[in-house]
C-alpha positions in Angstrom: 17.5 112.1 -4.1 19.1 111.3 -7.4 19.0 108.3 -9.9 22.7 107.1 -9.6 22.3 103.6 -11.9 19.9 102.0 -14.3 21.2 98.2 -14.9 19.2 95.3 -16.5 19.4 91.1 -16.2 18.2 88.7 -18.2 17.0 86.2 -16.2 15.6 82.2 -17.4 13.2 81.6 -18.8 12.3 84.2 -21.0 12.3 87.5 -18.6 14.6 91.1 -17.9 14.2 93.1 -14.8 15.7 96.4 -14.2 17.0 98.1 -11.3 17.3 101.4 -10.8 19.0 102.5 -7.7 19.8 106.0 -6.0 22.4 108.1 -4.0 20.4 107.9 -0.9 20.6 103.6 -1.2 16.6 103.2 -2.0 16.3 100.4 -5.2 13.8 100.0 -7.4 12.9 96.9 -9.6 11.0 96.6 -12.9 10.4 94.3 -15.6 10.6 95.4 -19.2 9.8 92.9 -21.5 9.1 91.8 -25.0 8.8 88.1 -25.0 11.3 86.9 -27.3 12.8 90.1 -27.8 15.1 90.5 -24.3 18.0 91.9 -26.2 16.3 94.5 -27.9 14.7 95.8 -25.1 17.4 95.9 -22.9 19.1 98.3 -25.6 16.1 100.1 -25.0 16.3 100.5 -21.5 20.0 102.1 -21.8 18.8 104.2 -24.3 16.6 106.1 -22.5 18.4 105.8 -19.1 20.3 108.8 -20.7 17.7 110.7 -19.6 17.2 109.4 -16.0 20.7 109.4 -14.3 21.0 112.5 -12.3 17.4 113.1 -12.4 14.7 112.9 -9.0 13.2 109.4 -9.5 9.9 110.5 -7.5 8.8 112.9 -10.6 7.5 109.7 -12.3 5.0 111.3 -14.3 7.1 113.6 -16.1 10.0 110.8 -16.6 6.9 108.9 -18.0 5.6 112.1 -20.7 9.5 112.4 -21.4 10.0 108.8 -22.3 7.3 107.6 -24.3 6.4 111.8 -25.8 10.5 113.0 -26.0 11.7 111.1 -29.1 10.6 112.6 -32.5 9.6 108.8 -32.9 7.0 107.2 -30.8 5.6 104.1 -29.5 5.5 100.3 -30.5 6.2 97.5 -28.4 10.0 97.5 -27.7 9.5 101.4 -26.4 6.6 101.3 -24.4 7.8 97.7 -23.1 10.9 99.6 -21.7 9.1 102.4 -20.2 6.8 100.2 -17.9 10.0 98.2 -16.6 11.6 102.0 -15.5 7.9 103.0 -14.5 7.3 100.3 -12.3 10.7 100.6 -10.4 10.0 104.3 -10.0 7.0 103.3 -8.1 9.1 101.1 -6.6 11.2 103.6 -5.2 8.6 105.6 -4.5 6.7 103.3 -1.9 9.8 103.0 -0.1 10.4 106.3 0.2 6.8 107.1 1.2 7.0 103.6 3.6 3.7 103.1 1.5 2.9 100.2 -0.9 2.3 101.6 -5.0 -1.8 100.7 -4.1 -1.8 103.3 -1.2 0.0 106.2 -3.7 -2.7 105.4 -6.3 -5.9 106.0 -3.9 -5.6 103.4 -1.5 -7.3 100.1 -1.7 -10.7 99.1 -2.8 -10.5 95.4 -2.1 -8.5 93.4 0.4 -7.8 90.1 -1.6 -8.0 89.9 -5.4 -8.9 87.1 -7.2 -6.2 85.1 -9.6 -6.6 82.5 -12.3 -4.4 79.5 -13.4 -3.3 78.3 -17.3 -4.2 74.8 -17.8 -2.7 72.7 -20.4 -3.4 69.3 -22.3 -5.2 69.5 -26.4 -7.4 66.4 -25.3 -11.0 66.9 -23.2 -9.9 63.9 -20.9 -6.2 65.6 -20.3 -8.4 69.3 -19.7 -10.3 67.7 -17.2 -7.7 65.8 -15.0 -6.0 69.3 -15.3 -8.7 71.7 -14.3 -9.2 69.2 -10.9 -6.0 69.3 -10.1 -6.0 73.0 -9.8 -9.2 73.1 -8.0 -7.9 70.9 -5.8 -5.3 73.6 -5.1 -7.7 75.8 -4.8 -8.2 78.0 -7.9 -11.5 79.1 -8.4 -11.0 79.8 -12.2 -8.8 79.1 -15.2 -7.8 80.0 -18.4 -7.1 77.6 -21.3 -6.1 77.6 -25.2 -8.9 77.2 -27.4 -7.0 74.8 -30.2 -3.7 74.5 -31.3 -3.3 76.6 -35.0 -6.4 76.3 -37.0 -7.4 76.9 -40.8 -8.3 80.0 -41.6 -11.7 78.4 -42.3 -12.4 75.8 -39.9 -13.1 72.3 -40.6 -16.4 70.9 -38.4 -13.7 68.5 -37.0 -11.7 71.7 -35.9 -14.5 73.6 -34.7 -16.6 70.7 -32.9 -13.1 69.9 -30.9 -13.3 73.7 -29.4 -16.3 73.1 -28.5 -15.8 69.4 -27.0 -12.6 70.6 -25.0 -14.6 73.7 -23.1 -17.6 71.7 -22.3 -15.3 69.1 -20.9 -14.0 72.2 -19.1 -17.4 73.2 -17.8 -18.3 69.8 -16.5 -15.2 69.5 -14.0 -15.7 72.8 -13.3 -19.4 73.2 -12.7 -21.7 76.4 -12.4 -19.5 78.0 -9.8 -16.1 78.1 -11.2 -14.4 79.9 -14.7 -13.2 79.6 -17.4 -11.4 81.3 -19.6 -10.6 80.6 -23.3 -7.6 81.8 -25.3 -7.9 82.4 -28.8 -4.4 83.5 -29.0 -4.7 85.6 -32.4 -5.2 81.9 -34.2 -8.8 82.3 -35.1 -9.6 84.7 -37.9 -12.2 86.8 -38.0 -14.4 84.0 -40.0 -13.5 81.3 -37.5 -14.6 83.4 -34.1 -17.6 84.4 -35.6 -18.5 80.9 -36.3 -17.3 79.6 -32.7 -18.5 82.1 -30.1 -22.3 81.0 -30.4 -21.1 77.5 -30.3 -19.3 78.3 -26.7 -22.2 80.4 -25.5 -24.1 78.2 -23.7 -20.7 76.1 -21.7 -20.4 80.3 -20.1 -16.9 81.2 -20.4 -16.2 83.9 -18.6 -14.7 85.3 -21.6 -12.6 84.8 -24.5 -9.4 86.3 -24.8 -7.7 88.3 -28.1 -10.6 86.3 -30.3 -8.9 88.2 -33.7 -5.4 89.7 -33.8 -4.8 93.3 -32.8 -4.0 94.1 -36.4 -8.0 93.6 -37.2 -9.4 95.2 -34.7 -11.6 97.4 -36.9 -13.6 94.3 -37.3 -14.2 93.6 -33.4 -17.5 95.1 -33.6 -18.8 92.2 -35.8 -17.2 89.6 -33.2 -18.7 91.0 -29.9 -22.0 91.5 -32.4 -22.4 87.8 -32.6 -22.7 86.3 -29.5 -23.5 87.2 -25.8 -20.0 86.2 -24.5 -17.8 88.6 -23.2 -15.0 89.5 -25.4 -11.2 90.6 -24.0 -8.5 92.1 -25.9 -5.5 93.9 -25.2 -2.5 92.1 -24.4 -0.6 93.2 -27.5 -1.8 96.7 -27.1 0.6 99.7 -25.5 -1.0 102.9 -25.7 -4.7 103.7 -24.1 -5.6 104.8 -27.1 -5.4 101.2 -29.0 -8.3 100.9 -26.6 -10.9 103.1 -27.8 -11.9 101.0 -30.8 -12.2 98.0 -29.3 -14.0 99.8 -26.0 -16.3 101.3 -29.0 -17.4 98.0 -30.1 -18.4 96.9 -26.7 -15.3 94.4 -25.4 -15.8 93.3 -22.0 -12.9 93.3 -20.4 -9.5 95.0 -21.0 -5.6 92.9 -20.6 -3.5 95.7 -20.9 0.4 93.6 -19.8 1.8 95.7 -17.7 5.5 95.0 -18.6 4.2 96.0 -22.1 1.3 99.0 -22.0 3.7 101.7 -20.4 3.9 100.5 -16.8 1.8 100.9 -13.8 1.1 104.9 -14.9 -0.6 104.0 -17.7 -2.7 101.1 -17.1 -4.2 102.6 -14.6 -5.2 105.1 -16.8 -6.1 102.4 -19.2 -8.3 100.8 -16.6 -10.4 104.4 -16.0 -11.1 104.7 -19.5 -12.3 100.9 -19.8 -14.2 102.0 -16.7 -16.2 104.9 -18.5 -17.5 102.2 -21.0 -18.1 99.5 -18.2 -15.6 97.6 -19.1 -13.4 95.1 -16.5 -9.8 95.0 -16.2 -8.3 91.7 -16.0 -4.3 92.6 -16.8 -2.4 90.0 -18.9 0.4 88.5 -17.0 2.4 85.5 -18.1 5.7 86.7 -16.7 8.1 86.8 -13.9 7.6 88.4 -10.0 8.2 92.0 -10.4 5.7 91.9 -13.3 3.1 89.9 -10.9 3.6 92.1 -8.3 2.8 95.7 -9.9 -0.4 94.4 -11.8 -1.6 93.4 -8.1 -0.6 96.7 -6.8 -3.1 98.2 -9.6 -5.6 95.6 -8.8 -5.9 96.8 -5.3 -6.2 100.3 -6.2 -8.5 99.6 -9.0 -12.4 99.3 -8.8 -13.4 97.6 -12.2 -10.7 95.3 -11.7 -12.1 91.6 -12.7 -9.2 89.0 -12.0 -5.8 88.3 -12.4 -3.7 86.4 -14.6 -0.4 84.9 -12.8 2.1 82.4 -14.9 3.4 80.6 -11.6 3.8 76.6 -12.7 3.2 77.3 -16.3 4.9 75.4 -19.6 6.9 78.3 -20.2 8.6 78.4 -17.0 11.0 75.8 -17.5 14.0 75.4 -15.1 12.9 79.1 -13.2 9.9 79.7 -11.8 9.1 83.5 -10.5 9.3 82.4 -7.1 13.0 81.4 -7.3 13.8 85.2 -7.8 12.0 86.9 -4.2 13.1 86.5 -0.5 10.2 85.6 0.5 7.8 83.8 -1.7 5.0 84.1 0.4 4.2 86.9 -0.5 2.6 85.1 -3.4 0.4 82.7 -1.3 -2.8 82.0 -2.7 -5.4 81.0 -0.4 -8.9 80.1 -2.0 -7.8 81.1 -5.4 -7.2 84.3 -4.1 -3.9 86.7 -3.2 -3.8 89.1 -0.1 -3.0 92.5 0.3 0.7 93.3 0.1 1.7 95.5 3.0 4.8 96.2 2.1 6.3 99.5 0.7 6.7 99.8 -3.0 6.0 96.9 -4.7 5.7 94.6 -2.2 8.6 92.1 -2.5 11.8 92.1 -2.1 14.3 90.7 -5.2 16.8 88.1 -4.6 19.6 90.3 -6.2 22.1 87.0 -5.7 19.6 85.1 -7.5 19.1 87.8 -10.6 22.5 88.5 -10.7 23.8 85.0 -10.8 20.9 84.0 -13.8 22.0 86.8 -15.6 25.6 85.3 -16.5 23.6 82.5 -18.1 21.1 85.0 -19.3 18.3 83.3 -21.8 18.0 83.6 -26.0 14.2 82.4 -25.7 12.1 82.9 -29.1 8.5 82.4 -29.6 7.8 79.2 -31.5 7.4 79.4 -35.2 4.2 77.2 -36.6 3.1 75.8 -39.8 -0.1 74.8 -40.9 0.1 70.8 -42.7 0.8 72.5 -46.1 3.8 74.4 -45.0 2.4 78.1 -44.7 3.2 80.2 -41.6 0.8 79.6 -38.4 -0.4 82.3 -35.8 1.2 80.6 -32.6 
């Protein structure tokens, strides 16, 4: 069996998937994505399907060393972004040739349903709260929500006192048996989070996501110092290594994206080492299908796995949702706040290729917001 094709769509709102397909007529699908950067990417993806064509797509370990080790040059977001698209439709491929889903090639499973959360919008505790009860009402057991929109890099009391209003009106709707989850989205300098998390202690998030930008994280020791909530990083890191400072320091839980940290190979490998340091994995996922569906295939396969993030009904997904792309969206059914075992080979879900191909002759030009703090200087979105 030989790789014949390597093509790639851009697809509304903000996603590419790749397909790779074979001379014996088994597909593979995969998501390689840097948000706002869909062009740049897909350049990426031709690049290195010099390498693939003609080659046995089931060696996926050694196209994996080749791509990310064979250039001279190494790494970054745009590579390793377009490795884990190829990567996870080589596993793709693979469970269809084995008639196995990707969990069963990995060690078979440890769990039989994994547990997801839900975004919740709304800057005002009274707009939190009708939001949080409508997707408890759905089911969800827990959420995830942005701690402020930009802030100072010192924080007024105004500032901080309204992260801490909007998470304890969180925690009331919510109660002691549900999460939450609060995004700090890179916003908060290292000042600010230190000043906050003893604040949020006692309302119990279940953690706080990327409290200072990857750029800093030499100081993450001082920020998981400071209080006895559970600190995550790691959705804008792409190599296991990026992880063994922050793991160092005592983070909590790891969010490698798996459309960004070098596929499914590698964040499972990403997961073992946060596993050594008892650490939880709790992969960032705010993308389309194919994405969703191989960070659940490493959740099954996965003990320290925590929960999952899925991006089905959120802001960004305006006009496509990642259910408009499957044949069968059930696949996706969440019961209880939870998602069952896939059964079927691969990946688990089988692409609308009508659908992708159609979207792509639209294709997408979406860019992350540019903010600006009230005296004109750039803001962390």
């Amino acid at each position: 069996m030989k790789i014949v094709d390597v093509e790639t769509f851009s697809v509304a709102p903000r996603w590419l998937f790749c397909r790779i397909s074979t001379d014996d007529g088994l597909v593979g699908w995969g998501e390689p994505i840097v948000e706002g950067r869909a062009e740049t990417v897909r350049a990426a993806v031709h690049e290195l399907a010099d390498h693939l064509i003609g080659q046995d797509p089931l060696r996926i370990e050694d196209h994996w060393q080749v791509l990310t080790r064979g250039g001279f040059y190494r790494g970054g977001p745009v590579l390793s972004s377009a490795v884990a698209g190829i990567d996870q439709a080589l596993w793709d491929i693979a469970g269809q040739y084995y008639s196995a889903p990707v969990h069963a090639l990995l060690g078979g499973p440890v769990r039989e349903r994994v547990r997801m959360y839900t975004w919740v919008g709304g800057d005002e505790p009274g707009e939190i709260a009708d939001a949080i009860s409508e997707k408890l009402e759905q089911g969800f057991t827990a959420v995830k929500m942005n701690a402020s929109a930009a802030m100072s890099p010192i924080a007024t009391s105004a500032e901080t006192d309204a992260v801490v209003r909007r998470l304890a009106a969180a925690r009331e709707v919510l109660g002691p048996d549900n999460d939450v989850a609060v995004d700090f989205h890179g916003r908060v300098s290292v000042a600010n989070a230190r000043r906050l998390l003893p604040l949020m202690a006692s309302l119990h998030p279940m953690f706080v996501e990327e409290p200072v930008l990857p750029e800093f994280a030499g100081q993450i020791d001082s920020v998981v110092a400071c209080s006895s909530v559970p600190i995550a990083v790691g959705e804008r890191y792409y190599h296991r290594q990026e992880f063994t400072t922050p793991l160092a320091a005592g983070v909590s839980v790891v969010q490698p994206d798996i459309s960004h940290a070098g596929g499914i190979s590698e964040v499972r490998r990403i997961a073992a080492l946060a596993e050594m340091s008892d650490a939880v994995l709790a992969p960032h996922c705010p993308l389309g299908p194919i994405a969703l569906a191989a960070s659940l295939q490493v959740a099954f396969a996965t003990p320290n796995f925590l929960i999952q993030e899925q991006s089905l009904g959120i802001h960004y997904n305006v006009g496509n949702d990642l259910l408009d792309y499957l044949v069968d969206p059930a696949v996706f059914r969440f019961v209880d706040g939870h998602v069952e075992r896939p059964l079927g080979p691969g990946l688990g879900i089988r692409i609308d290729e009508d659908a992708v191909r159609r979207a792509d002759k639209t294709g997408h030009r979406w860019r992350s917001p540019v903010w600006r703090h009230t005296d004109g200087s750039f803001a962390e979105w």
